[in-house]
N, C-alpha and C positions, 0 to 999 in steps of 0.2 A: 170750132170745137163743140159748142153745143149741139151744132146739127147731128154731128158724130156721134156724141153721147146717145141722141135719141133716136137715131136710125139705127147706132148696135145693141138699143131696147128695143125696137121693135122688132128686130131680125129674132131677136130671142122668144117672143110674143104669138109662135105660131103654131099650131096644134103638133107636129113632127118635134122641135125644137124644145118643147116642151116635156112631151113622152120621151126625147132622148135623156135629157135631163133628169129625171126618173129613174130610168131605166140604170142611166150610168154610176146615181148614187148609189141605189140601193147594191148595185153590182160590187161595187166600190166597198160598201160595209161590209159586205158579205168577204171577199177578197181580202182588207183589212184584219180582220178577226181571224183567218187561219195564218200560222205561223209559217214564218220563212218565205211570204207573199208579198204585201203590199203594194204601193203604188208603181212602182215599174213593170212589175209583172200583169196589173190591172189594166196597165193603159197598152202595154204589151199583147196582152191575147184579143186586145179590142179592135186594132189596128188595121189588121185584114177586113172588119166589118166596117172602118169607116170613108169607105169610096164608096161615089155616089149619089149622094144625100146633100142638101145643101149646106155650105159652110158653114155657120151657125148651128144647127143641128148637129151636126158633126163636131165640132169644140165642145160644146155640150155635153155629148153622152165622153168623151176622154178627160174632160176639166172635172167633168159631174164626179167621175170614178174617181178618178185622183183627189179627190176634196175629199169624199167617202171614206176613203183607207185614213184617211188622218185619224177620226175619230174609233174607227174602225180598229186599229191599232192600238189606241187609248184602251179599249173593253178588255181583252184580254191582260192585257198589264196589269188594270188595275185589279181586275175579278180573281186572277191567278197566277202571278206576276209572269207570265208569260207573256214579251212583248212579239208584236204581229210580224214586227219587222224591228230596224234599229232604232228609227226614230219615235219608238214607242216606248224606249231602255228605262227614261229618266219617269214616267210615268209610275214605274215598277215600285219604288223608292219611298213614296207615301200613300199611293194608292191600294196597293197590295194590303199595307197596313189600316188604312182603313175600312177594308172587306171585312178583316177580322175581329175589328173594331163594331161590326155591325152599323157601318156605315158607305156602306158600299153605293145606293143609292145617290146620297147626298156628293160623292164622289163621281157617279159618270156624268150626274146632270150637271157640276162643277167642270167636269172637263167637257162636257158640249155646249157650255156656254162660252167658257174663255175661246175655244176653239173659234167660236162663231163671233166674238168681238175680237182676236186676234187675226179670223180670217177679213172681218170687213175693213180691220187699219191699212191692212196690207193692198186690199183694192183700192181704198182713196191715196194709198201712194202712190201706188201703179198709177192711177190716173192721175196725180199731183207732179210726180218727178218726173214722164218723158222726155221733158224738152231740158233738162238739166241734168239728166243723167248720166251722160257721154264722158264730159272734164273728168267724175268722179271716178266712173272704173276705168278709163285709162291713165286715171294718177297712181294707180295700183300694179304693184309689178310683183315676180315670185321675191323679193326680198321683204315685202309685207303681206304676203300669202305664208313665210315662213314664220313671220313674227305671230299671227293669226294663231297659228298650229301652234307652235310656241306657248300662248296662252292660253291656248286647251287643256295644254298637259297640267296649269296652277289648279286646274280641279281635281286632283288626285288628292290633296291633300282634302278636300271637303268632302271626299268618299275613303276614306282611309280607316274610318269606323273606332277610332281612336289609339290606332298606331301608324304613323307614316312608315314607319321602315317596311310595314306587310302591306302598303298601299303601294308603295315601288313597287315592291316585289312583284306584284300582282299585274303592275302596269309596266314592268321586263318583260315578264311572262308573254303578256298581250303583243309587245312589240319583235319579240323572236318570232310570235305565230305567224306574225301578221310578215315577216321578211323570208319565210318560208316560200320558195319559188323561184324564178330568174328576176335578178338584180336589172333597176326599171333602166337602170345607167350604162352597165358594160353588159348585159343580158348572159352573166353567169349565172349559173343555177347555184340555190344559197338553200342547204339543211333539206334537199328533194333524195338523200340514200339512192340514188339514182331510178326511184319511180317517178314514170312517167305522170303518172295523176298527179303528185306533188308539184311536178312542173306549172300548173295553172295555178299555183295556191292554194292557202283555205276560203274558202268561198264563205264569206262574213257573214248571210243569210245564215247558212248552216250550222258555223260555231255558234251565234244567236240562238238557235233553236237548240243545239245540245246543254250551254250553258245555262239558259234559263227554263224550257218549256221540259226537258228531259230532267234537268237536276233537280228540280220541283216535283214534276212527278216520283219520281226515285223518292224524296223524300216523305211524300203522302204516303207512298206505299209500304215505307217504314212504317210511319206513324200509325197508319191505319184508321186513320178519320179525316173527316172533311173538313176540309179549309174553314167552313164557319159551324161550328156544330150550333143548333139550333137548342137546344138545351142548357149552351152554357151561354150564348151571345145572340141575340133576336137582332133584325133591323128595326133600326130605332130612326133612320135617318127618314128623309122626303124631296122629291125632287125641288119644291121653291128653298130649299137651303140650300142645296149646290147653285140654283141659281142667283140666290143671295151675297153668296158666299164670293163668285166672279165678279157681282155688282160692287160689292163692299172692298172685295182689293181691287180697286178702280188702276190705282195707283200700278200695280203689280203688272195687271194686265199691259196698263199703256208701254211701262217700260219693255216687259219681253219682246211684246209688239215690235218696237224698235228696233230691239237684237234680234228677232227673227227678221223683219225685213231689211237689216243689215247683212245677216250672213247669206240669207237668200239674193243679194244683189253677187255676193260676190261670187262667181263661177268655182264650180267643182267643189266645192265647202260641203255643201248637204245639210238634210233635216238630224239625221244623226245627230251631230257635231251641238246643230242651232239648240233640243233639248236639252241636250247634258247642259250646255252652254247655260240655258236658261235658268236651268235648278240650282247651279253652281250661286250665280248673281242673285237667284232671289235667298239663297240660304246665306247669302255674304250680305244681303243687305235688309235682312230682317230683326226685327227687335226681338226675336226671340228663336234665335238660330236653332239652339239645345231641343225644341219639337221636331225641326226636319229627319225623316228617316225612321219617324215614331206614327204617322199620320198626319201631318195639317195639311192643311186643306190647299195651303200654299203651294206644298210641293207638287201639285193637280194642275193648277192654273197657270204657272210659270210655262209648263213646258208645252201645253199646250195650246196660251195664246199665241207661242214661239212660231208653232210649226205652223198655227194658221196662217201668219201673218208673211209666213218665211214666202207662201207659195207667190205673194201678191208682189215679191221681192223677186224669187226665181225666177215670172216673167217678164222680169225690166231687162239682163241682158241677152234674154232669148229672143224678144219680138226684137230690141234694138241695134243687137248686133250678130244675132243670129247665134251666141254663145250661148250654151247651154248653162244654165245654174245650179242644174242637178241630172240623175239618170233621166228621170222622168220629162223633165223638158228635153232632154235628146230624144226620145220620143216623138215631143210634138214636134220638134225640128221636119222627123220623117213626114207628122202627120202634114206637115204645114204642105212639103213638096207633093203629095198627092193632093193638096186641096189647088194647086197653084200659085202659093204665097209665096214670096221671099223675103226674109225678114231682113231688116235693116232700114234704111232710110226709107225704103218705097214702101215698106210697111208702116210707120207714121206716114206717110204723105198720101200715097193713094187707096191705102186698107185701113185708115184709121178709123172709119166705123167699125171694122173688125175687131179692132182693138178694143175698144169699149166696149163690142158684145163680149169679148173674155173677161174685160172688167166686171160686167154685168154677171157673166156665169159666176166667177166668182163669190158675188153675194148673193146671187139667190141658190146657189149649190149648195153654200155653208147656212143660209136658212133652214134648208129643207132638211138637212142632215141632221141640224139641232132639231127641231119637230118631230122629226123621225126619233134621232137617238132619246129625250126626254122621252117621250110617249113610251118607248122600249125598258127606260132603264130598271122601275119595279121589278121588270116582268126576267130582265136579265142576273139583277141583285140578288137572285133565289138560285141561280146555278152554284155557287161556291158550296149549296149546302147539299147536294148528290154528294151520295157515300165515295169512299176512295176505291171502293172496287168499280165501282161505273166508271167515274173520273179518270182515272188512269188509262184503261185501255184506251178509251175513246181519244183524251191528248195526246197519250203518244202515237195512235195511229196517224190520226192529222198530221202530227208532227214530222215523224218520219216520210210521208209521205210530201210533205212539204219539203224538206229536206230532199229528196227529191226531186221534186219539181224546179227545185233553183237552177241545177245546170243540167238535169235527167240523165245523172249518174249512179246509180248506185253506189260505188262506195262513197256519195257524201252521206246516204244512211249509217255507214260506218264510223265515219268523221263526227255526227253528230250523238252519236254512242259514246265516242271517245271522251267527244264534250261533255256531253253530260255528269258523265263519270266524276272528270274535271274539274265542274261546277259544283258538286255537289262535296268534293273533298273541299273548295277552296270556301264554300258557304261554310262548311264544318268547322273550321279551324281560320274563321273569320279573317281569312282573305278579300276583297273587296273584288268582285265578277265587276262592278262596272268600271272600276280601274283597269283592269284584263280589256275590258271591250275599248276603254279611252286610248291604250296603247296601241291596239290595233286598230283603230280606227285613223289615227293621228298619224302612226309610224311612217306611212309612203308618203303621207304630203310634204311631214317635215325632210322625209331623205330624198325627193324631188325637187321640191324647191330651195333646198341648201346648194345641192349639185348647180343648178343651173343660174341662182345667184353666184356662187363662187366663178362660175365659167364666164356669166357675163361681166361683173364687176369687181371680181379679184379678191384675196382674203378677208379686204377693211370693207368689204359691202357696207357695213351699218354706218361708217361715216361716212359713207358717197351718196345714204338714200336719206335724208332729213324723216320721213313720213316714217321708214321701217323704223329709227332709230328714237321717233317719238312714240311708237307701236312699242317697242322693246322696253322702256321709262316704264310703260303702262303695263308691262304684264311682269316687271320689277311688284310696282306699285301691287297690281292683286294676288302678287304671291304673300307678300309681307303684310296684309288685309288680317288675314283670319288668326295668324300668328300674332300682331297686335293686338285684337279683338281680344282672341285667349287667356293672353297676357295682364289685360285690362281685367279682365273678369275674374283669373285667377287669385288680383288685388284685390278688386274688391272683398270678395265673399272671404279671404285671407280679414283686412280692415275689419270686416261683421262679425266676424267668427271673435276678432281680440278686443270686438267692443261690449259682445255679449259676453265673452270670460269675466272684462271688467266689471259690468253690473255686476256677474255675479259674484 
């Protein structure tokens, strides 16, 4: 094991290996930061370029890109709540808020740090769990893939904005959009008025960009002023507070850690899912819940020690059983057969210096990305304050154009029009957009894996699978969390309120 460890550091140690690594990140940020992009699409246009080159070099500049877009995705959320991609959503939520807060600063170097201690838990897991990891994801079937999804959907009420019944609504909404298309099960077409484009669906990317990067601009263009006007709100913040800020929730960080490389073990789940995920537990399990969605600095760190930590997760059942754990490891899947590898057993056993050089990429990708992104973020803290007549053209072009480039269709330019529109009535009349994106994000895994538990194990699935039925207790349990919580607090400050009548 140790030879391993230090032979796929040296592999990484070598003038090419190194410029790839480089190369990949900064490609990666850049990639990142436009909307409707991210990391599949990054490691996607890269692919063609990585025959030929030795192994190591080549995992490099795709792991490199891929690590990139994390944080890369972060910047725009939090600068203009415009996320890069989906797993930038939950970022939007407090960071946005503290742009305007003139604390935009103390915000990205907070998200490039968690990012960077959430990315290295997830490499000492990677290389901590190989040899134990197999019993766990085959004690996993889709009747606890559905319980999973299941308790995605208790975060609706923690984005509900303080009405459940327009949080449903919202996360309806999300779920018709999201069943728009042919049915995954008897492959009937479901709400397509018989257009063929309809036939593929709404393309997630897309509505992502109309709901948030178009509905936002639409609404600066109202306003007719910039996100931070300098006049009335200066940055006040500095980058060793955002880095302070990831040091000091010690605690915060390790747990998301966790849930990121919990969902990232499990196939098909996604970074998506693992942010909201994260924002949801850290605003359920903080002493001062009533800040989230106002700016703290919590709702920064949560999601993005998630995602780091999720990647170091996504490659446990990709190298060991060749299962991908997200888009982007299907990806390397490709890369891996133009390198010569086969993942599975003979990947521990006879590539396992390989393995550790990905370990390896991992921490020093997410190094370099933090050194990069700190060094960047002053310089990046000063775009919110460009007037709204620059801002606007300039986002929605990217935008639309990114819209675009997700399936090089024009009408999802259309599509992401419509969204916008959308998003910008359902911001108005405080509808909750990430409720809308939790519906459609959630909707096909819960109606795939419902279908194919029912076929394999008949109506009573949840007493025949002990594990989903202890999963199902548990998403009981944090639905009725926050409602308790409520409830509790409701008393109290009820108690304060008729002890202070009495004094007086």
């Amino acid at each position: 094991m140790l030879e391993a460890i230090t032979s796929g550091l040296a592999a990484l140690l070598t003038p090419q290996a190194i410029l790839f690594m480089f190369i990949g990140v900064v490609y990666g940020l850049v990639i990142g930061i436009l909307p409707g992009l991210g990391g599949v699409v990054a490691v996607a246009l890269l692919l063609p370029f990585s025959y030929g080159f030795e192994k190591a070099a080549t995992l490099a500049l795709l792991l490199g890109a891929h690590i990139g877009t994390i944080w890369g995705d972060s910047v725009t959320s939090i600068l203009f709540s415009v996320p890069g991609s989906a797993k930038g959503l939950a970022l939007c939520f407090d960071g946005y808020p503290m742009t305007k807060q003139g604390r935009a600063t103390r915000a990205l170097a907070a998200s490039a740090t968690g990012a960077l201690l959430g990315g290295l838990f997830g490499a000492v897991f990677l290389a901590l769990s190989i040899p134990i990891a197999r019993p766990l994801i085959l004690a996993l079937g889709p009747s606890e893939y559905l319980m999973l999804a299941l308790w995605g959907l208790t975060v609706i009420a923690t984005f509900s904005e303080g009405s459940l019944i327009k949080g449903l609504i919202a996360s309806a909404l999300g779920v018709l959009v999201a069943f728009i298309g042919v049915d995954i099960v008897t492959a009937t077409p479901r709400f397509t008025f018989g257009s063929e484009f309809l036939m593929d669906g709404i393309s997630f990317p897309v509505a992502m960009i109309g709901l948030f990067a178009v509905a936002e601009m639409m609404k600066m263009a109202i306003r007719g002023t910039p996100i931070v006007d300098r006049t009335l709100v200066r940055e006040v913040s500095t980058v060793w507070q955002g880095i302070g800020d990831a040091f000091r929730h010690w605690w915060l960080v390790m747990r998301s850690s966790l849930l990121g490389v919990w969902i990232g073990v499990l196939p098909g789940v996604g970074a998506s899912v693992a942010g909201l995920a994260a924002y949801a537990q850290a605003m359920q399990t903080s002493r001062t819940p009533e800040k989230f969605g106002k700016g703290t600095v919590e709702g920064v760190i949560a999601p993005d020690a998630t995602m780091g930590a999720n990647e170091g997760g996504g490659l446990l059942p990709t190298l060991a059983f060749g299962i991908p754990g997200g888009e982007s490891m299907a990806l390397l899947l490709v890369a891996f057969i133009g390198l010569g590898v086969t993942p599975g057993p003979e990947m521990l056993t006879k590539n396992l210096d390989l393995v550790f050089s990905m370990v390896w990429i991992i921490v020093l990708a997410n190094v370099l990305v933090t050194l990069i992104g700190l060094g960047i973020s002053p310089w990046l803290a000063r775009l919110p304050t460009l007037h709204a007549n620059l801002m606007v053209p300039t986002v929605l072009s990217v935008s639309f154009m990114g819209a675009f480039a997700a399936r090089g269709r024009i009408e999802d330019v259309a599509v992401a029009f419509v969204f916008g529109v959308l998003g910008y009535l359902l911001d108005k009349y405080h509808y909750s957009r990430a409720n809308f994106v939790i519906g459609m994000v959630l909707a096909t895994m819960i109606e795939r894996n419902l279908q194919i538990s029912l076929t394999l194990y008949g109506d009573f699935f949840l007493f025949t699978r002990p594990l989903a039925l202890t999963l199902f207790i548990l998403v009981l349990l944090t639905t009725a969390l926050p409602f308790i919580r409520n409830r509790r607090r409701r008393k109290s400050r009820a108690a304060a309120g008729a002890a202070q009548g009495g004094a007086a």
